[in-house]
N, C-alpha and C positions, 0 to 999 in steps of 0.2 A: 530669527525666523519663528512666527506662529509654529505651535504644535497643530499636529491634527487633529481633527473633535471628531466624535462618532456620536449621529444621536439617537435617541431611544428606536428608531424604527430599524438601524442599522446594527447598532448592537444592542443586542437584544440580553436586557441583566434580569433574573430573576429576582422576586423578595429579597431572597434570603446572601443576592450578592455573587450567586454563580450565573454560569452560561448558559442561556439557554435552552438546550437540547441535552448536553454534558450532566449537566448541572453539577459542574465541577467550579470551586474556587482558588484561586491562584496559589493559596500556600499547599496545597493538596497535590499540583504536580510536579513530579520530577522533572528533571533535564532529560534522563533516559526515560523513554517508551515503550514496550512493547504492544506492537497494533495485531490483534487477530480479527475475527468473522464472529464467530459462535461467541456469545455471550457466556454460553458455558466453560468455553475455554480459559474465560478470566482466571477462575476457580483453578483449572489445572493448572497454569504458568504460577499461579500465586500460593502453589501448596509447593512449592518449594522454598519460598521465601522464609527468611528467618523472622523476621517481625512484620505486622499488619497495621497503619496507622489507619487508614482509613477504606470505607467503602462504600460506593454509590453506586445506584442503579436507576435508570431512568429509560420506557421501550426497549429497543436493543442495543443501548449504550449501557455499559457497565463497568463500571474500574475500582479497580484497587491498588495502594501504592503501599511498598511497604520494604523491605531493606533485603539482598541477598549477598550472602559474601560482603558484605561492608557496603555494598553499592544502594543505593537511594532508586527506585526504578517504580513507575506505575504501569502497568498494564490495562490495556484500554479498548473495548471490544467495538465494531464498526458496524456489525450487520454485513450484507453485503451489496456489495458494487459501488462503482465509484460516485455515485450522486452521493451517496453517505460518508464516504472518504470529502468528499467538498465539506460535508457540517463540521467531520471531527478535524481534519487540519485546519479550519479557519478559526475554529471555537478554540482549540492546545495555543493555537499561536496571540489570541487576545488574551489568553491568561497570561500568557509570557510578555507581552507587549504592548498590551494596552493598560494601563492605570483603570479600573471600574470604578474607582471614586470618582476624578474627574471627567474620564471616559476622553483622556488624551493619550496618545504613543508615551511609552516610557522612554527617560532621555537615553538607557541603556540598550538594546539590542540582546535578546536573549537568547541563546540558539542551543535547537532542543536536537536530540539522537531517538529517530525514529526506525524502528526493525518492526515492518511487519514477518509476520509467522502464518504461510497460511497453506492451502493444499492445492494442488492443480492435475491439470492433467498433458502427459507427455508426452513430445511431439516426433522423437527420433530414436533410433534406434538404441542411442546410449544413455537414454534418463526412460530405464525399464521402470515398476512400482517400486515405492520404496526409496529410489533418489532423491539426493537432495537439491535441488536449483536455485542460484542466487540471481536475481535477475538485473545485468549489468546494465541494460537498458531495456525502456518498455514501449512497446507498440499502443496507444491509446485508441482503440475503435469506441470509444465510448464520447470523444470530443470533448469531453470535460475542459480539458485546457485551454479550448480552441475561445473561451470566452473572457479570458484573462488578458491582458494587452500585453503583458511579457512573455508570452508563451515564446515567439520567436526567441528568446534571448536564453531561454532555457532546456532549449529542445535543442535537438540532431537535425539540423533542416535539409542537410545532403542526404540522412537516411532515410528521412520522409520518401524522398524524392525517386531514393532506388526503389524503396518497397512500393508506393505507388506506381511505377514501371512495372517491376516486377509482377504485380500483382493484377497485372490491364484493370488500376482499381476503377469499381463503380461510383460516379460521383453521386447518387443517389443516397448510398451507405454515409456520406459524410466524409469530412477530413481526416485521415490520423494523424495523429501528433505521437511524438518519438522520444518520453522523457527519458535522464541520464540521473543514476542511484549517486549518491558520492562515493568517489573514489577509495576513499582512507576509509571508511566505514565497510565497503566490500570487501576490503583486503583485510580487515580488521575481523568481519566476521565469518565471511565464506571459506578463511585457511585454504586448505589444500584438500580439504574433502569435501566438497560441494562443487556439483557443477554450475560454472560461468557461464552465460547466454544471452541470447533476446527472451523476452517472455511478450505475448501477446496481452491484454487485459480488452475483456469484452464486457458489450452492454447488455448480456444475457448470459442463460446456461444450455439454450439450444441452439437456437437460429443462430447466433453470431459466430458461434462455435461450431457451425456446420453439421450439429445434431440434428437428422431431419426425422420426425415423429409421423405425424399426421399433416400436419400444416407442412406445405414444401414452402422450399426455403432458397433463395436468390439464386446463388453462388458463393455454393462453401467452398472450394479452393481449398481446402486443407492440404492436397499436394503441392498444390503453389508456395503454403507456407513453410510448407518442412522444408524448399529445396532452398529457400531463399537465403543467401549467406552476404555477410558486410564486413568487414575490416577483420576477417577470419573467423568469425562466427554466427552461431545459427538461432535460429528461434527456436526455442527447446521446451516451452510450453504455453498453456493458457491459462487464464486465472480469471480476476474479474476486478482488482484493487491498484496494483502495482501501478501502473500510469499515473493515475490521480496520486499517489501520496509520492513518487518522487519527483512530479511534476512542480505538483503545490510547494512540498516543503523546503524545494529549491526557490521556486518564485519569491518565498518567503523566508529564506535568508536562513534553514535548517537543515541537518543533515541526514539523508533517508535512504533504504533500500530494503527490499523485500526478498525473503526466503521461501520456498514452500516444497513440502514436501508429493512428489508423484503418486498420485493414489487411482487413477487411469494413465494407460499407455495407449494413444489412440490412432500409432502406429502400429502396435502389437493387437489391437483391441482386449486387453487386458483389466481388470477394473481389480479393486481392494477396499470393499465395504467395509473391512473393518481395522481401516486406517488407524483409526482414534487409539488404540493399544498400542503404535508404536510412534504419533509423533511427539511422543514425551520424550525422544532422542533428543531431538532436533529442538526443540523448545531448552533443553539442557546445556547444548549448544549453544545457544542463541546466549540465554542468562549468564553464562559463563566468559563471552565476548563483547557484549554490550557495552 
């Protein structure tokens, strides 16, 4: 069987042999991942690292890979929202699997361990500030997936179904898609002190999250999503990432799931500006599971 070619308009190689946007080269990333937001974040997950081989910076992409506790692991910053989760999972996975000399699949399959680490805001009365949430599977209002031809094979398509029920959804807002974290990787790093759930991931930080400012806003339903429950549990926050990376890096044959720590309770309406002091917990966590 032919390999597959990609050609210059599809992937996209810099001069110097990295990836376009990343501008990361193949021998530069690890198997393990750490995904955050804040490009600043890079710097705090990587000031625990014992050794630093390398580091780039390109927009709001920025990483560094470098060794902790014996482990090999790159941290790797997204920006936010899931259009930017589409560049960084498709660009991790052509270093992994595409050859850029010939710009054919490699004949091996690489499969990388992706933990995003990020913050949200919580939806029920037991993920007050300060909790930790792993999210077992994610609600995608952002559609992201919905343009991919495997998304059916990848997704919860009976949960679709309830939450569109449940939710008398609009079909003006678009489809959502229901991606699932892996399994062994949830159990692997959420232990026993993180809360399990649904997590929502939206196409914004107001309107889709039924923050209404000035501009009014459709139907935020925010009681609709806190009551909604599936195979014994609940939607337990909002983000803006989650969807898209354990969507994709299922599609794509990798293992992924996203943690974030509560920094609004928007059942309690409680907020925590200054978050950033304590989620070096959780980021400790994280390193220490991966």
């Amino acid at each position: 069987m032919d390999k597959r070619y990609f050609p210059e308009s599809e992937l996209i190689i810099n001069n110097d042999g990295s990836c376009f946007h990343l501008h990361l080269r193949s021998e530069q990333l690890a198997d393990r991942i750490i995904l955050v937001g804040d490009p600043a974040r890079v710097n705090t997950v990587a000031s625990h690292f014992d050794t630093r081989e390398c580091e780039v910076s390109n927009r709001e992409f920025h990483t560094i890979t470098g060794t902790y506790k014996g482990k090999r692991i790159t941290v790797q910053s997204t920006g936010i929202g899931c259009d930017n989760i589409d560049i960084v999972i498709n660009e991790l996975d052509t270093l992994a699997n595409i050859d850029y000399t010939t710009r054919e699949e490699r004949d091996e399959h690489r499969t990388l361990t992706m933990v995003r680490i990020g913050t949200c805001g919580g939806l029920q009365p037991f993920t007050p500030t300060g909790s930790f949430i792993a999210s077992v599977k994610s609600i995608g209002y952002d559609g992201l997936l919905n343009y991919y031809a495997g998304r059916n094979v990848v997704c919860d398509i009976e949960m679709e179904k309830a939450f569109r029920e449940h939710m008398q959804w609009n079909p003006i807002l678009g489809s959502p898609y229901v991606s699932i974290s892996d399994e062994e990787l949830i159990n692997q790093v959420a232990g026993e002190d993180m809360v399990r759930g649904y997590t929502i991931s939206c196409g914004g930080f107001y309107g889709p999250q039924g923050r209404e400012l000035r501009a009014d806003i459709v139907d935020p339903k925010v009681d609709k999503i806190e009551s909604f429950e599936y195979d014994g549990m609940k939607i337990c926050n909002f983000e803006m990432e989650s969807s898209a990376v354990a969507g994709l890096a299922t599609l794509l044959g990798h293992r992924a799931m996203t943690c974030c720590m509560v920094i609004a309770n928007r059942y309690a309406k409680k907020m925590n500006t200054e978050y950033k002091n304590s989620i070096d917990t959780l980021i400790n966590k994280v390193l220490d599971r991966i």
